[in-house]
N, C-alpha and C positions, 0 to 999 in steps of 0.2 A: 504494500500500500504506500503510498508514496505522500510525502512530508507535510506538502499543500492542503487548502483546504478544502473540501467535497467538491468535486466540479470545476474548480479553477482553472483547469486545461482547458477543457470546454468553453468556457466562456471567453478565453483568451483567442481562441479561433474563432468563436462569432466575433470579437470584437475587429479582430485582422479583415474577416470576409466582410462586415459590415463598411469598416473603413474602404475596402478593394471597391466594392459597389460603388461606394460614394464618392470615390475620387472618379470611374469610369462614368459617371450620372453627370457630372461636373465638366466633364471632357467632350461630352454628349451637347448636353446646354452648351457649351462654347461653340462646338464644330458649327453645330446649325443655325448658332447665332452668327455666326462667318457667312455661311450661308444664303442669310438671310439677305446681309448686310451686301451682298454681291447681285441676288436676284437682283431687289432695289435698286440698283446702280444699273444694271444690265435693262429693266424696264423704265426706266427712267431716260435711259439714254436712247429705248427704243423708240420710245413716243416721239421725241425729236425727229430721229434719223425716219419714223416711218409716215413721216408729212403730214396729211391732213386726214388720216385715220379716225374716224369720229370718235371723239369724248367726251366726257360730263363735267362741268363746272355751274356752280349753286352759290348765286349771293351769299350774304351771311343774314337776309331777310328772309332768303327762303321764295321770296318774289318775284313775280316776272312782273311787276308794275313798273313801268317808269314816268310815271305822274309827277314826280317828284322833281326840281329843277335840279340841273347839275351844277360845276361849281368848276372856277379856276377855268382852265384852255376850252372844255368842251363845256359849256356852261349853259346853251341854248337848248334847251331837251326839252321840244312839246310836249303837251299835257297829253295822256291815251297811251292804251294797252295795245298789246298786237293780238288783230284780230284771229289769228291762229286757224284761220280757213284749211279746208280740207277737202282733197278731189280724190275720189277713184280711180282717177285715167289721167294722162297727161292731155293738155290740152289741144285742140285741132290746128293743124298749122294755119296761122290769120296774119303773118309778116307780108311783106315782100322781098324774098330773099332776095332780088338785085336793088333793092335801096339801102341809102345808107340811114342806119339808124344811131343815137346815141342815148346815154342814159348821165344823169346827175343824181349824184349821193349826196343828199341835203342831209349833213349828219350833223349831230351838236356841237360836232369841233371845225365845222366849216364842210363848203361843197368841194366834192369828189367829181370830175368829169372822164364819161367812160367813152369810150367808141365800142358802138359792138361792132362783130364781123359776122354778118348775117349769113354770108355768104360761105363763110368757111365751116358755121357751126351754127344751123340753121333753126332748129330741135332747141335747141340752150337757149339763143338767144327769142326763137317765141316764148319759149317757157319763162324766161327771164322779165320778157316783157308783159306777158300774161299778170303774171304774178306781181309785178310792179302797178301795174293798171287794176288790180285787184287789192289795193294798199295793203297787200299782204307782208311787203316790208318797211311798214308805216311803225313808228315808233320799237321797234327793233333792236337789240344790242347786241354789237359787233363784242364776239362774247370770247374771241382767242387771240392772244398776238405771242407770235412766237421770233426769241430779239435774237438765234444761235444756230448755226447748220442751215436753218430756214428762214426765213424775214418776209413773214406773210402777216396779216390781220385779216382773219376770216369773221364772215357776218353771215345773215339769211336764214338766223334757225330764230322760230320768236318763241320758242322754251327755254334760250338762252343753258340750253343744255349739253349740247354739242351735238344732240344726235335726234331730233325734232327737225320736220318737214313737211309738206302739201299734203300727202298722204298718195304721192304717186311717184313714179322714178322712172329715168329714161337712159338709153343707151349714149356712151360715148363716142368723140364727136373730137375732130382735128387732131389726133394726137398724134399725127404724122407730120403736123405742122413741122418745118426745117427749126425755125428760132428753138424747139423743144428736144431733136434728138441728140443735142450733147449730153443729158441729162442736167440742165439747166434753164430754169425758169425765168427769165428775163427780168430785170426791175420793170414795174409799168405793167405785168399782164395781170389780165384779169381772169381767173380759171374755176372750176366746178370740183369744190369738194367731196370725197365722198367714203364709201367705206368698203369699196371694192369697185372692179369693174361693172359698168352697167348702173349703178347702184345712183345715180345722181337727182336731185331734189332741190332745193330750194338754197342748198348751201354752198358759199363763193367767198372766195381768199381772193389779197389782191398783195401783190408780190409791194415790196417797198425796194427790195436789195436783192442783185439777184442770185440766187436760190436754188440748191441740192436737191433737184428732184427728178424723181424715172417719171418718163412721159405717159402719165397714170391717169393725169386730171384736164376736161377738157379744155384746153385755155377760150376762148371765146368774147374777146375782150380786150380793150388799149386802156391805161390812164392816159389822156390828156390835160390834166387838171388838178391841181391837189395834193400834189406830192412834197409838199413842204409840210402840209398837213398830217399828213402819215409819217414823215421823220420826224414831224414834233412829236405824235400819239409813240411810236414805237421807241425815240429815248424816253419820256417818261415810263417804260417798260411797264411788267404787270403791276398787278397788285401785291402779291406775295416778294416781288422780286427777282424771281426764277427766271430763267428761261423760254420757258411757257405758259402762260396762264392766261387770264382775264385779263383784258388792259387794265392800268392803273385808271386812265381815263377813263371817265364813262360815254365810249361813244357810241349813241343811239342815232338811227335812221331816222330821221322826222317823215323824210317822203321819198319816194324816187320817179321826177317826172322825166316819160320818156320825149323822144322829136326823132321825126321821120325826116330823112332829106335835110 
């Protein structure tokens, strides 16, 4: 019988195996906290690099009203909500694809002027103009600007969600365009956000800088106008600060009146 007291071996080996577990439990929790910490980084850096992939972003009201006045550079923000209409079908072609049409971004940090190209992107640009003449982008928040790899400010969705639409989507449309297959997006275009091929609605980036992108989205679109505007909106960067998020600005669509010829 040996000198110790009852048991004292025994509990000297649960005490070893107890310790062995917990430093292996400890090693666990670290590895996956490595991990994690990597996912994060690796999605994080996707969202950038994978353009205009649709997303979610959510005031801190929780609200899609913009009734309320803005304040500082974009400060003009008419009173009214967006009407948030909704079609089954894309709408009937009613342009004439051999005129020229243009459009104006009356937003609350000053007007945007566009040229469309009717002719290259015919489908977009009715659709475009539809939904304009439907003030369906009437009080609106241009709800992403992204200031890294890309330098776009996307607008058109009025859930102000990232991933809110007509309730219809159509096929893509010039992506064979020359200015596009370097995989670079020009400063100055105007193109169709969306979240895959075919997949296109209501939602539109407009380049500030030009931009890291595969000829994915369909351009459809010139600025003529307004481009000191959008370098003021995209250095005051987002809200958070990041890379990509919600403008800092609040900038909302008041109207978009279109002109034929």
């Amino acid at each position: 019988m040996s000198s110790g007291s009852p048991g004292s071996g025994d509990e000297q080996n649960t005490a070893r195996r107890a310790r062995i577990e917990e430093l292996r439990a400890a090693e666990k929790a670290k590895a996956k906290r490595r991990r994690t910490a990597v996912i994060a980084s690796v999605a994080a850096a996707a969202v950038v690099a994978a353009g205009l992939i649709t997303w979610a972003v959510t005031d801190s009201s929780g609200s899609k009203s913009n009734s309320a006045a803005g304040s500082g550079f974009c400060g003009n923000v008419s009173p009214g909500d967006p009407n948030g209409k909704q079609w089954k079908t894309a709408p009937a072609m009613s342009i004439d694809t051999a005129a020229a049409y243009s459009a104006t971004l009356k937003t609350s940090c000053g007007d945007i002027g566009i040229k469309l190209d009717a002719k290259a992107a015919p489908t977009t640009v009715n659709s475009f103009v539809f939904l304009a003449q439907q003030e369906y982008f009437n009080h609106v928040k241009c709800h992403r600007l992204t200031t890294s790899g890309i330098y776009v400010l996307q607008c058109g969705d009025p859930t102000g969600s990232g991933s809110g639409g007509p309730g219809y989507s159509f096929a893509d449309e010039n992506l064979k365009d020359p200015a596009i297959q370097g995989g670079t997006y020009p400063a100055g275009t105007v193109a169709m956000a969306n979240s895959g091929p075919n997949t296109n609605g209501s939602q539109f980036f407009l380049v500030y800088q030009a931009s890291q992108l595969s000829p994915a989205y369909t351009p459809f679109g010139t600025i003529t106008s307004g481009t000191d505007i959008l370098a003021h909106i995209a250095k005051d960067g987002t809200g958070t600060g990041g890379a990509d998020g919600a403008p800092k600005d609040s900038v909302v669509i008041n109207s978009v009146p279109v002109t034929k010829g």
